[in-house]
C-alpha positions in Angstrom: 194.1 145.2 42.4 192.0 147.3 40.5 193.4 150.4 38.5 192.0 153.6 40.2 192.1 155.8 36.8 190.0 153.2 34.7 187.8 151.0 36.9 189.3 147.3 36.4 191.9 145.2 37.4 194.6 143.4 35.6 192.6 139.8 36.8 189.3 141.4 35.0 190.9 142.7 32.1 193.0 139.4 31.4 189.4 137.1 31.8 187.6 139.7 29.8 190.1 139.4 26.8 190.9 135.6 27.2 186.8 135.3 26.9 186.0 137.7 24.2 188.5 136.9 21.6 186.4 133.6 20.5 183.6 135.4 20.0 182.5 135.8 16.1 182.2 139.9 17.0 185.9 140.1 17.2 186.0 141.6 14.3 182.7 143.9 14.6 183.0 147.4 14.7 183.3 148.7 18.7 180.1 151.2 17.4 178.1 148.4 16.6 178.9 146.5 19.8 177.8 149.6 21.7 174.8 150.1 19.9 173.9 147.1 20.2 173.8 147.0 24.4 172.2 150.7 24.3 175.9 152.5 24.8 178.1 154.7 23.1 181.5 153.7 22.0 183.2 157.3 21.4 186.2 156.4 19.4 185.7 156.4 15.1 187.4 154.2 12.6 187.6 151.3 11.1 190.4 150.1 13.1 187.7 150.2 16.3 187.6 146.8 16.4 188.2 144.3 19.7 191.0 142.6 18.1 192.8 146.0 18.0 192.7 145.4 22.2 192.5 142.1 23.1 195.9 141.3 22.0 197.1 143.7 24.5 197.9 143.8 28.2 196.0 146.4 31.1 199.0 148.0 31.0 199.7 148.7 27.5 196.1 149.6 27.1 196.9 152.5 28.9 199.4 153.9 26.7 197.2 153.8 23.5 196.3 156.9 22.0 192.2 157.1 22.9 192.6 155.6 26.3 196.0 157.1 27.5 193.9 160.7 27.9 190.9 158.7 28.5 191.3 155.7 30.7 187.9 155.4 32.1 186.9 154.2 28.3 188.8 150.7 29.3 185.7 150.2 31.8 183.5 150.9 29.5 184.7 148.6 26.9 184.5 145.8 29.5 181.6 146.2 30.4 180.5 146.4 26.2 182.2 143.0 25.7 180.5 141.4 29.2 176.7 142.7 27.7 177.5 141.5 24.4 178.6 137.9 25.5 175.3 137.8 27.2 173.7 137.4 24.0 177.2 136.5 22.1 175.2 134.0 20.3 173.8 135.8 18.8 170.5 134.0 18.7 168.8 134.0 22.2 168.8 131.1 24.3 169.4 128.0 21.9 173.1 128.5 22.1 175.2 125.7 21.6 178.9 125.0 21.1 179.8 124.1 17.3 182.2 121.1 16.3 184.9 123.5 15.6 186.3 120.7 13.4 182.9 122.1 10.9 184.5 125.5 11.3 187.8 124.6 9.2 187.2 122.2 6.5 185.8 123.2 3.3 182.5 120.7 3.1 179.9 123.9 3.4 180.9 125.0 0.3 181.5 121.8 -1.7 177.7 120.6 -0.7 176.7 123.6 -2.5 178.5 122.5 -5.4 177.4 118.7 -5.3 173.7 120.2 -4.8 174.4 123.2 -7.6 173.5 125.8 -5.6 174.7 129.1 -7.0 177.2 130.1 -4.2 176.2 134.2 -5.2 172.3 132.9 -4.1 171.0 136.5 -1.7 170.9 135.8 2.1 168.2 138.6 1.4 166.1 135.5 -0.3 167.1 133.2 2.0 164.4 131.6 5.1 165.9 132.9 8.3 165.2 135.3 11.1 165.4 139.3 11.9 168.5 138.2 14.1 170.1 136.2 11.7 169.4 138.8 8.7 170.6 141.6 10.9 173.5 139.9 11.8 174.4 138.8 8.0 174.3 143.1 7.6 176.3 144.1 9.8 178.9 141.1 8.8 177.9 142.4 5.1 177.5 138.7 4.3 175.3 139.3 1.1 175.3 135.5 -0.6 174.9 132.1 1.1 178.4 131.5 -0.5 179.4 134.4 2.1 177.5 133.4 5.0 179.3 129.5 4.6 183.2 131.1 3.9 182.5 133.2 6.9 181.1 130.6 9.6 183.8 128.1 8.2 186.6 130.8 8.9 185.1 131.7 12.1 187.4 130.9 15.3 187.4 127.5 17.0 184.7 127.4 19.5 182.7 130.2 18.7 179.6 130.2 20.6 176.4 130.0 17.6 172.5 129.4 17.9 169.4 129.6 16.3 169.2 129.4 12.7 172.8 130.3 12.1 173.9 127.3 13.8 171.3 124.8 12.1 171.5 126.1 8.6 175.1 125.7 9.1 174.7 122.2 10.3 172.8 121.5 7.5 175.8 121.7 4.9 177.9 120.4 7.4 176.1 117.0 7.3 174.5 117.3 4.0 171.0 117.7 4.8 169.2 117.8 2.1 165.9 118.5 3.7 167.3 120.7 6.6 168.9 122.9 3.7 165.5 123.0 1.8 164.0 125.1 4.9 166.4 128.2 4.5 166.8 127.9 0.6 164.5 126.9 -2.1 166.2 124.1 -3.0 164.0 120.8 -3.2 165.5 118.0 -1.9 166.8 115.0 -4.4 166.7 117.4 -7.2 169.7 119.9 -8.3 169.7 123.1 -8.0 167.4 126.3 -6.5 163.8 126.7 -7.8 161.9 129.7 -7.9 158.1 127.9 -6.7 160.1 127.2 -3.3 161.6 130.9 -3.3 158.1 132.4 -3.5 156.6 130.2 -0.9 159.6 131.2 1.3 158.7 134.8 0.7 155.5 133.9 1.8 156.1 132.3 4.6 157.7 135.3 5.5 155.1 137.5 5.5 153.5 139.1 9.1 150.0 137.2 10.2 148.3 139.5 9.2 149.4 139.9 5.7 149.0 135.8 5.1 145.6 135.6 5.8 145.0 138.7 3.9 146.2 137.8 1.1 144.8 134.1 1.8 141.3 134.8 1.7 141.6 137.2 -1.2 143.0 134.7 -3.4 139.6 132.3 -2.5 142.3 130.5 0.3 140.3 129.2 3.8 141.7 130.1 7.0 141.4 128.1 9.9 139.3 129.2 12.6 142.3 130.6 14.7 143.4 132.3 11.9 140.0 134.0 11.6 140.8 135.9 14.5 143.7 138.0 13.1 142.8 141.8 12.7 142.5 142.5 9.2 145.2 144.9 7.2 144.1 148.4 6.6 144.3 149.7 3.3 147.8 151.8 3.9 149.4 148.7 5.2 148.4 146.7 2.1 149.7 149.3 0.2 152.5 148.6 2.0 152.6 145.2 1.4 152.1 145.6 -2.0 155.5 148.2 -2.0 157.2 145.6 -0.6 157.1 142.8 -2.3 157.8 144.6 -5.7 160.6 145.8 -4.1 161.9 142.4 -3.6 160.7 141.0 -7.1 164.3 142.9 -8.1 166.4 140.6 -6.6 164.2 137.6 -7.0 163.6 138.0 -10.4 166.8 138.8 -11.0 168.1 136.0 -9.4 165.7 133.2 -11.7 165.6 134.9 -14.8 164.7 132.6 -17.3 162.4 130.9 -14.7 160.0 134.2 -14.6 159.1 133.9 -17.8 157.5 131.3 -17.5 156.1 132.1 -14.0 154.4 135.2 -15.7 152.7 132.9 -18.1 151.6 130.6 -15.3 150.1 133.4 -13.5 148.2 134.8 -16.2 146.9 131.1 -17.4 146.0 130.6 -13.9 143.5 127.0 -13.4 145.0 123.8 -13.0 148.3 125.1 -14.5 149.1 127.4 -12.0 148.2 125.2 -9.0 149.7 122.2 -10.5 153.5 125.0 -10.2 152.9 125.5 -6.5 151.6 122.0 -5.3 155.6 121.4 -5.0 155.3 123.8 -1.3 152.7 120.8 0.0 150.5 122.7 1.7 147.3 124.4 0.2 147.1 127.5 2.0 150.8 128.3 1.2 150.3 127.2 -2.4 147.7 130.3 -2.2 149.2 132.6 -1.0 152.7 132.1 -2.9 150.4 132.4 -6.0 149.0 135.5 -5.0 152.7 136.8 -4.2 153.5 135.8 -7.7 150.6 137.7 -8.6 151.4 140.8 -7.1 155.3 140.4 -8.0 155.0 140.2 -12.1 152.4 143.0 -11.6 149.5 140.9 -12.4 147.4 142.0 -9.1 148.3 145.3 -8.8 146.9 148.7 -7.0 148.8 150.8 -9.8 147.7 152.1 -12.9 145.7 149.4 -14.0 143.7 149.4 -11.6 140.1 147.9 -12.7 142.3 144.7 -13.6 144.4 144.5 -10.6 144.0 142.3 -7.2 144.2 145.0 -4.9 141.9 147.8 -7.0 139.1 144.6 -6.7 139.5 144.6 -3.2 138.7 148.2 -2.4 137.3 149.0 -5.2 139.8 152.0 -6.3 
């Protein structure tokens, strides 16, 4: 029978809760949640989490401060946990149930070790998608180490998908190659390598921006690729911006590894392309050099400007 002051029923509030509480967003802030299905979750703290509720019956939901005075709020956190298990994943339609037997042994993070892979590698470096990145922010899952302790804590059948789920599985079953597409790690050899990291950057980049910055740097696009608008000059500003901004952390990151990138990019010839012919494919052994370029300030719109890449281009 449903409750007439808040909307559901002790049956709906009792699937709701057994449902919800092996989703990863147990922990997530309630905020978020709403946000995240266009609503408004009024109550603030820390504490506004769904494991603060799902522990607890209809009945004793009533009583907590928040929802005593408010009890309509217990239909609208319903209805926030039934929108966000629509996409629960959350990586669109590739869901899949994960071995929870991967979710509570500590392999993830010994691979790293057998592979020496830095554990505090960004997840800001690493190959994945908006969703995945967003969803590593609002965990605040900074490092790969991070991202691998998290998932392997994560509750026993936790619904997972897209790129979470297979760069998981690929530390789960050692997967040298599979690992190699979300970190610049090359496979049969140890540790992370920073040719791979700027082709991942690369890869990265908008359309747009790759065959810009392809056929500046004397690449060839293919006819298809021919047919993508050209940048305008504030967006390659923009471009430029951005990928300095990211040099930081990169750079940071391989340190002893961008010295001797810098004097690969300034040599240039059969030295330079000789460092990227490791990414296996010509067009993105371009245009990883020209992000290399632009990232130790070698092709630059700045001050130097009748030197720089982007000062030849329009002529600034």
């Amino acid at each position: 029978m449903e409750n007439s002051t808040s909307g559901v029923s002790k049956q709906e509030w009792d699937a709701i809760r057994e449902r919800f509480k092996s989703s990863m967003m147990v922990g997530t802030e309630m905020a978020k949640l709403a946000s995240n299905v266009d609503r408004v979750w009024p109550l603030k703290g820390r504490d506004e989490v769904p494991l603060k509720y799902l522990p607890l019956t209809l009945e004793e939901l009533h009583m907590l401060p928040g929802i005593a005075e408010q009890p309509k709020r217990i239909r609208l956190m319903v209805d926030i946990f039934e929108e966000t298990m629509a996409f629960d994943d959350p990586f669109g339609e590739m869901a899949e149930q994960v071995d929870s037997s991967s979710r509570h042994d500590d392999k993830p993070l010994k691979v790293l070790k057998d592979l020496g892979i830095p554990k505090d590698y960004p997840m800001d470096l690493c190959n994945i998608t908006a969703e995945t990145r967003k969803f590593c922010e609002d965990e605040d899952l900074k490092t790969i180490g991070d991202f691998l302790l998290f998932a392997q804590n994560m509750a026993q059948n936790v619904v997972v998908g897209g790129d979470f789920r297979a760069m998981l599985n690929s530390f789960t079953s050692q997967d040298e190659r599979a690992i190699a597409q979300f970190l610049p790690y090359r496979p049969n050899f140890s540790g992370l390598h920073l040719p791979e990291a700027l082709g991942h950057i690369a890869r990265g980049l908008r359309p747009e921006e790759f065959v810009f910055l392809l056929q500046r740097f004397g690449g060839k696009p293919s006819d298809e690729q021919k047919q993508i608008r050209a940048l305008n000059q504030p967006e390659v500003t923009a471009l430029e911006e951005r990928l300095k901004s990211q040099s930081h952390k990169l750079f940071g990151f391989f340190e002893q590894e961008t010295v001797e990138l810098a004097e690969i990019v300034r040599e240039g010839g059969a030295r330079k392309e000789r460092y990227f012919m490791v990414l296996n494919d010509p067009q993105l052994e371009t245009v990883a050099g020209a992000v290399a370029a632009i990232m130790t300030g070698q092709a630059s719109a700045g001050k130097a400007r009748k030197k720089g890449f982007f000062a030849r281009v329009f002529g600034r």
